[in-house]
Backbone bond lengths (Angstrom), bond angles and torsions (degrees), N, CA, C in turn:
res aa  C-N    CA-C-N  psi(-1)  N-CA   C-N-CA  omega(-1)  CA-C   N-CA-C  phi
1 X - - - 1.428 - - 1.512 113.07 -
2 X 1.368 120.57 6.65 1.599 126.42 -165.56 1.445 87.96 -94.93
3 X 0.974 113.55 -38.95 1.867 116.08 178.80 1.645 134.45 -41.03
4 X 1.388 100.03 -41.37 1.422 106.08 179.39 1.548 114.02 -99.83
5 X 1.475 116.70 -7.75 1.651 112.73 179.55 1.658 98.40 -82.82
6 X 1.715 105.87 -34.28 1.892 110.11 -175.16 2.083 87.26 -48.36
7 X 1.099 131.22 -74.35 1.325 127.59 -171.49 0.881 126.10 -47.92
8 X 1.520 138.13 -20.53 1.302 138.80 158.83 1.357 115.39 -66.21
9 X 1.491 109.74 -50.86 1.743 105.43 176.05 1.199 103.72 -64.12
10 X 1.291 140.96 -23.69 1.950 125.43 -176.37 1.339 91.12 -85.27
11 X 1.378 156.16 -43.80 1.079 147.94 -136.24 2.087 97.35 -114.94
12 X 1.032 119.20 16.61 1.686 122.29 -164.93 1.871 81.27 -101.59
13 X 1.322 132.86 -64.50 1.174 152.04 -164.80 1.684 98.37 -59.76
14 X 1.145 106.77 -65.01 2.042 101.62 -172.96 1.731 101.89 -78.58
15 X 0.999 141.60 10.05 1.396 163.18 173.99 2.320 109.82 -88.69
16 X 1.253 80.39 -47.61 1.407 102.51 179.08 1.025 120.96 -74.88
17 X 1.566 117.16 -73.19 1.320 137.79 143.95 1.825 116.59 -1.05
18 X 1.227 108.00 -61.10 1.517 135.22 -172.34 1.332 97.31 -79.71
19 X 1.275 130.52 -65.36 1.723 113.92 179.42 1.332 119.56 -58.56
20 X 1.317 124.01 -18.21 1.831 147.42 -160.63 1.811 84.09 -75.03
21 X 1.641 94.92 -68.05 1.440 115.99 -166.00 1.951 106.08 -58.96
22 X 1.551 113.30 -27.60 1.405 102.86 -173.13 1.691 90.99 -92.78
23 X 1.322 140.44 -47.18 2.004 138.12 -179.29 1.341 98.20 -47.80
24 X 1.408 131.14 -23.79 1.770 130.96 173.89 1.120 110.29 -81.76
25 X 1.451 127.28 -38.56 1.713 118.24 -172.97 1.403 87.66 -98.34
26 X 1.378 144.50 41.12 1.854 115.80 168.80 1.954 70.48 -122.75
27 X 1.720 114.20 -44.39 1.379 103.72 -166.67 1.485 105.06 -70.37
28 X 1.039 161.21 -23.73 1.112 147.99 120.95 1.843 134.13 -9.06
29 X 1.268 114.24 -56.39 1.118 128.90 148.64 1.356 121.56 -35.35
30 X 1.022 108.85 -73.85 1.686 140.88 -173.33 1.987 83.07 -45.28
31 X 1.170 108.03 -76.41 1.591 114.94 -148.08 2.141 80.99 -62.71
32 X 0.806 111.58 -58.68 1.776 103.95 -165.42 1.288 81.62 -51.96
33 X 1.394 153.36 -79.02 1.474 131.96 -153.50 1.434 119.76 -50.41
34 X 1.391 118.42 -18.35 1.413 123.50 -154.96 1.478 90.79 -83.64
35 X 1.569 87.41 -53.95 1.943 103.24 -160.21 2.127 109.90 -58.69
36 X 1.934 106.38 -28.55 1.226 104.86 -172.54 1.970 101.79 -79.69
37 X 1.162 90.98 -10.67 1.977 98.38 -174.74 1.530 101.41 -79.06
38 X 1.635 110.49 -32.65 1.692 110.81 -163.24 2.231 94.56 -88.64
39 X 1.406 104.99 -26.97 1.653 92.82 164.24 1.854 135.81 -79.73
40 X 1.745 79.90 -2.40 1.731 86.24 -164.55 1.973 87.29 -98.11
41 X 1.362 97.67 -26.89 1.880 86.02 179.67 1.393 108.79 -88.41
42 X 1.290 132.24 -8.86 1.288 134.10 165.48 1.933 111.86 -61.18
43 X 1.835 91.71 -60.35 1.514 92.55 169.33 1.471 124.03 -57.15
44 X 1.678 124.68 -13.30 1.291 96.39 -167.06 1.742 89.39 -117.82
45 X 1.379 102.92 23.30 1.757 99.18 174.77 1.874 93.43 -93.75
46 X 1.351 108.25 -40.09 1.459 120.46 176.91 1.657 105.55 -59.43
47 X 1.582 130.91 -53.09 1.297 114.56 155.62 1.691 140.37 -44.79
48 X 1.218 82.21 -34.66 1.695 89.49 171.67 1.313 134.78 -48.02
49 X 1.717 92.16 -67.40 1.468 118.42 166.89 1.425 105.70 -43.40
50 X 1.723 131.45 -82.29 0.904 132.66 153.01 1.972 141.80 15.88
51 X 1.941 79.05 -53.03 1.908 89.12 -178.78 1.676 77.63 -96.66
52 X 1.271 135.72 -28.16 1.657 101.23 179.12 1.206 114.44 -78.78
53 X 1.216 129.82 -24.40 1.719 124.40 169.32 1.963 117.30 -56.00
54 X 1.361 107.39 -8.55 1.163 117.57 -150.08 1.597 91.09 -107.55
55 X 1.768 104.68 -50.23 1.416 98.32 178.76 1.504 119.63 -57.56
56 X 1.486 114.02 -37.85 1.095 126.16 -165.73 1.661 105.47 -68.74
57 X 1.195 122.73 -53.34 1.194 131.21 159.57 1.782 126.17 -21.06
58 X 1.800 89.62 -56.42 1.658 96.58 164.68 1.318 131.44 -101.53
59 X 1.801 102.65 13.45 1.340 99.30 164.62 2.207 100.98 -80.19
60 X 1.489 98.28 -32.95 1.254 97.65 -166.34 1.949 116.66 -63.26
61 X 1.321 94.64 -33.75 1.653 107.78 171.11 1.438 121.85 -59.54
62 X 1.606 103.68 -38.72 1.451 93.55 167.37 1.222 121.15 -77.64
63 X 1.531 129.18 -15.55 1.121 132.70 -165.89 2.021 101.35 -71.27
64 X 1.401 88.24 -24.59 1.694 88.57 -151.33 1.747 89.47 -98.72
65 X 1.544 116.95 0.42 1.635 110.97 -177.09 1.649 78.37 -106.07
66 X 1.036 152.28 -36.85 1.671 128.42 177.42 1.383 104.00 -63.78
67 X 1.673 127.25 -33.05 1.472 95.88 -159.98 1.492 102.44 -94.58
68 X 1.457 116.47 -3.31 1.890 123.49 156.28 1.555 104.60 -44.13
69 X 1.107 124.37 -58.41 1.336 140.22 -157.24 1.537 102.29 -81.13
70 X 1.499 132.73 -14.59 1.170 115.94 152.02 1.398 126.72 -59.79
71 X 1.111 138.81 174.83 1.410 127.46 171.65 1.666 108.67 -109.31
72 X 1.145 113.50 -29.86 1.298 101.75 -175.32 1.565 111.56 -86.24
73 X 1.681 102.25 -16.26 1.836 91.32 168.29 1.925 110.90 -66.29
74 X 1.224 109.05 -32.83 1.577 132.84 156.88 1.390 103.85 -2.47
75 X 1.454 85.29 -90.05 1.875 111.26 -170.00 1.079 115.02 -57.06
76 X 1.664 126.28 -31.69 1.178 142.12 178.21 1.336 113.53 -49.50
77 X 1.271 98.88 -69.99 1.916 126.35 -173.18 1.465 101.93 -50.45
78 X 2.064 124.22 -57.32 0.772 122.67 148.05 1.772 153.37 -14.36
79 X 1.423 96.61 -58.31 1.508 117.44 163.59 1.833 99.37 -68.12
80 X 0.997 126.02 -57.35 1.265 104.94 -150.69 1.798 102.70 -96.36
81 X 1.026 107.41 -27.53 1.551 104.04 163.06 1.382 131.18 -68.97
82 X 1.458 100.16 -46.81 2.027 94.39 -174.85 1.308 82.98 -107.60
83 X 1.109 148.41 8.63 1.635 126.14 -177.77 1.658 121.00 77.94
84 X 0.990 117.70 19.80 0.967 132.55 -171.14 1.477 111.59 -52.77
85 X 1.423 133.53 168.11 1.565 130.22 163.57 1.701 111.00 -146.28
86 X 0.928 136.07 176.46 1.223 150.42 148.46 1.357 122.10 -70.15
87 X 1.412 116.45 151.33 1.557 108.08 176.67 1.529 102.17 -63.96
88 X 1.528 113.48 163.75 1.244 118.60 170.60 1.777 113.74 89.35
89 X 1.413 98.92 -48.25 1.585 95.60 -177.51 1.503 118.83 -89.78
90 X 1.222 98.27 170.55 1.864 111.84 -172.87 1.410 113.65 -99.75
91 X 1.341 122.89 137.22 1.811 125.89 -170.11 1.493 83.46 -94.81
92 X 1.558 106.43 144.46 1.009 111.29 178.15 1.679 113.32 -131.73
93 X 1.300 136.43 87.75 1.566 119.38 -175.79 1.198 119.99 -89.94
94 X 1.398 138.69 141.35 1.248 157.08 178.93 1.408 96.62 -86.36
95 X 1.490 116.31 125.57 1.156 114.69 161.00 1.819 120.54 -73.39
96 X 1.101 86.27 -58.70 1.473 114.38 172.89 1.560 130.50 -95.19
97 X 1.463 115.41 68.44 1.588 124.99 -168.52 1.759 103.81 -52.88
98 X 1.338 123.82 -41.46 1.437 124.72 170.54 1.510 103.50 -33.03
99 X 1.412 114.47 -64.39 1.438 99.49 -178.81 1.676 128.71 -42.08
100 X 1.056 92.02 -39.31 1.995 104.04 -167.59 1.419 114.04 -97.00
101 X 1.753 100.90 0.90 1.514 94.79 178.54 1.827 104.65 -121.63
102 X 1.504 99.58 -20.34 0.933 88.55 179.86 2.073 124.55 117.18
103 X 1.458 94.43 -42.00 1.779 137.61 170.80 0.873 106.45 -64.41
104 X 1.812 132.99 130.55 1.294 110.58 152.16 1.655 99.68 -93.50
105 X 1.594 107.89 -145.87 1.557 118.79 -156.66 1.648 96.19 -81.55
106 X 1.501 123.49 -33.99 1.556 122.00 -166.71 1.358 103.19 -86.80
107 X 1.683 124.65 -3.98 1.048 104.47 167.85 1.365 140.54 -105.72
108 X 1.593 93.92 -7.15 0.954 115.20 174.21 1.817 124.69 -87.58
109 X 1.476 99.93 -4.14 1.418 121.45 160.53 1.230 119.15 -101.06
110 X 1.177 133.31 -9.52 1.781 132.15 137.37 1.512 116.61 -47.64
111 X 1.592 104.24 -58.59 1.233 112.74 -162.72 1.511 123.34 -49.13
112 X 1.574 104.56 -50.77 1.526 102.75 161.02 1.567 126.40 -151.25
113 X 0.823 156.06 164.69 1.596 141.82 -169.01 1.702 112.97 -92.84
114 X 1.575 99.32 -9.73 1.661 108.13 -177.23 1.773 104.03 -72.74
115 X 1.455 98.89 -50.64 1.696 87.34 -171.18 1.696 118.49 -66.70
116 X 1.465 128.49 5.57 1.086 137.69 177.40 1.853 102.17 -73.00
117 X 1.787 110.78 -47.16 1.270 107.13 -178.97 1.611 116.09 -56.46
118 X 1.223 120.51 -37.41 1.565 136.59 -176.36 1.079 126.89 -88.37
119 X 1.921 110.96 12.87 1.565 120.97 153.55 1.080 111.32 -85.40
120 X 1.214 135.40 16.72 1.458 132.88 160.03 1.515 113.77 -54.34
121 X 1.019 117.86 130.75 2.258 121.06 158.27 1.323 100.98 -34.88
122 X 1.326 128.04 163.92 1.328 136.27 158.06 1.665 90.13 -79.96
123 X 1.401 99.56 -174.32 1.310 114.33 -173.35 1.582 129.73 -59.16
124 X 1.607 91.89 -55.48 1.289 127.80 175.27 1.610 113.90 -58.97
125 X 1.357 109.85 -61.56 1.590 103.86 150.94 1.410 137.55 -30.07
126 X 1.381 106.13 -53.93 1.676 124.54 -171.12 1.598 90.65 -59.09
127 X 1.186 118.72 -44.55 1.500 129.50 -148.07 1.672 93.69 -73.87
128 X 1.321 109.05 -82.18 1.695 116.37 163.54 1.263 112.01 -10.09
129 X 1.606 128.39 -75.46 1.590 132.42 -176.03 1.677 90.21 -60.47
130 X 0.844 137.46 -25.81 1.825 113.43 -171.33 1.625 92.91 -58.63
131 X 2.033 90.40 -64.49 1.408 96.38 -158.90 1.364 118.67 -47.67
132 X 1.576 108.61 -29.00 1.679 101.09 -162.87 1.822 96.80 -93.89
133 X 1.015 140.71 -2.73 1.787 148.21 160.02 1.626 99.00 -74.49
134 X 1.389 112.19 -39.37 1.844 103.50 171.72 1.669 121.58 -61.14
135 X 1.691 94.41 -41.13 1.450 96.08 -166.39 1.641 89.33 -72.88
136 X 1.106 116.57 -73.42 1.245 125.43 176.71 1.782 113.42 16.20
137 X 2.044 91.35 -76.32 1.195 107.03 -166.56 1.368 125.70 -89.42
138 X 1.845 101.43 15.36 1.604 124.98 171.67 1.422 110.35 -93.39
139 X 1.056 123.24 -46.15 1.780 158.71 145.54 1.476 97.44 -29.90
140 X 1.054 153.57 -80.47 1.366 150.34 173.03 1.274 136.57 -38.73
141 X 1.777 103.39 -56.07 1.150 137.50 -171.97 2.186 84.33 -67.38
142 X 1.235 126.58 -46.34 1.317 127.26 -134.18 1.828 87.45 -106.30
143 X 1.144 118.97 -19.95 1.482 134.43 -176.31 1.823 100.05 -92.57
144 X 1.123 105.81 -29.98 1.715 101.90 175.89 1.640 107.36 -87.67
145 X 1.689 100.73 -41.15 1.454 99.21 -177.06 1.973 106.23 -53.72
146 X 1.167 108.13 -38.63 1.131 114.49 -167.42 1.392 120.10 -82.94
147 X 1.249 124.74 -21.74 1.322 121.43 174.33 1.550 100.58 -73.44
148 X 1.799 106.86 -37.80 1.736 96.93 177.20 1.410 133.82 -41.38
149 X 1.457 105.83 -23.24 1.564 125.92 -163.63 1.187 93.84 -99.34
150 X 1.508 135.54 -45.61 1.397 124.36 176.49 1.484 112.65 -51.97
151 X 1.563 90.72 -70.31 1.757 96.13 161.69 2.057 124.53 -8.40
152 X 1.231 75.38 -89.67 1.826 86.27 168.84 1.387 121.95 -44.89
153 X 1.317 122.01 -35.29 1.428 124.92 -170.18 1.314 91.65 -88.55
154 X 1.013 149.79 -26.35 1.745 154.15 -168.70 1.583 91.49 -74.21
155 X 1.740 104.99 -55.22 1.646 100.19 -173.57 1.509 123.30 -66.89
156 X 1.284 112.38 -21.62 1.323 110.34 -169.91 1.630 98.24 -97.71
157 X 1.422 123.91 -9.62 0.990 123.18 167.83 1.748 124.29 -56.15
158 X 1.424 89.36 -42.59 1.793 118.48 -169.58 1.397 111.01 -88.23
159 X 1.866 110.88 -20.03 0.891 111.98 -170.32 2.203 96.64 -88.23
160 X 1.204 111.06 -47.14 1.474 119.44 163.21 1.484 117.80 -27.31
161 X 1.737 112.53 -55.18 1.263 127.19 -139.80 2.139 89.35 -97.05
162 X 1.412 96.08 -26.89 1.938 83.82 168.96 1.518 106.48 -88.54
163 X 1.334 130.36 -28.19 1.690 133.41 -171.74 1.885 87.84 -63.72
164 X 1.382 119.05 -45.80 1.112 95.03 -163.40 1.986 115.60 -88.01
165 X 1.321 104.14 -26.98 2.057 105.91 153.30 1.197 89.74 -41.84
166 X 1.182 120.92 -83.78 1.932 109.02 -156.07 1.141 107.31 -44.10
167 X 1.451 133.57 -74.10 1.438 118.31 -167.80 1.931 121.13 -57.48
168 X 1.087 119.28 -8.47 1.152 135.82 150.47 1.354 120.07 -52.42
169 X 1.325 112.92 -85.05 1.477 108.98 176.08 1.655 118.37 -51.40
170 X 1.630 110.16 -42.35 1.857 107.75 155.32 1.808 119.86 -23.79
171 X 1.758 97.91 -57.65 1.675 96.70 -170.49 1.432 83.14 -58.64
172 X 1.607 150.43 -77.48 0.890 142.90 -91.87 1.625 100.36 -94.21
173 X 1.294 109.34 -9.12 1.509 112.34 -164.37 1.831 102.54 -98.60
């Protein structure tokens, strides 16, 4: 009977060993499934958000293609963007709104950070100051080039007009 307990004690250790070795490959398993479940709910919390930034986005687009389609937001946008008027009435620009409001420029840049976006030129303006800063700096550029050449032609003029006194007074000597 000493025979079959010797095989249990050799076989208790590679028995062990082997279940040790199989609770490591399921916990292994286990954690890679866990960890690919905790990136796929991350990605679809990041999609989520995403399709609500998106709805919101096209709730806001339609909002702003119905109020196109009004007409009097139309005229509005019109009037205050290109300057537009009605027949009959008079355009009127303020050079100086401080006067008529009262505000100067620092206070009216306290007051809120929105009216800073809407000191922009209208379009038509922006366009005008390009053109007239182009001519400007074609006009300058072409008025310097050109005085250079006068310049030079003056010198080589003066420079001619003494070579030839000297050789003059030469014959004369």
């Amino acid at each position: 009977m000493s025979g079959p307990k010797a095989k249990t004690r050799s076989s208790g250790p590679i028995v062990f060993f082997v279940a040790l070795f199989i609770v490591a490959l399921g916990s292994i398993q286990l954690l890679s499934t866990l960890y690919t479940y905790a990136i796929d709910l991350s990605e679809l919390n990041g999609l989520k958000r995403q399709e609500a930034a998106l709805i919101a986005k096209k709730q806001e687009l339609e909002n702003s293609i119905a109020r196109w389609n009004d007409d009097a937001y139309v005229a509005a946008q019109a009037r205050e963007r290109l300057g537009f008027v009605f027949p009959g009435e008079q355009a009127v620009t303020v050079l100086h709104p401080e006067a008529v409001t009262g505000k100067t420029q620092s206070d009216s840049d306290t007051s809120s950070h929105t009216d800073s976006d809407k000191k922009t030129l209208p379009w038509y303006s922006e366009l005008a100051y390009s053109i007239e800063k182009a001519d400007s700096s074609d006009a300058d550029s072409s008025a310097s080039t050109q005085s250079g050449k006068t310049n030079q032609t003056n010198r080589d003029k003066t420079d001619t007009a003494t070579t030839d006194t000297t050789n003059d007074s030469k014959k004369d000597q």
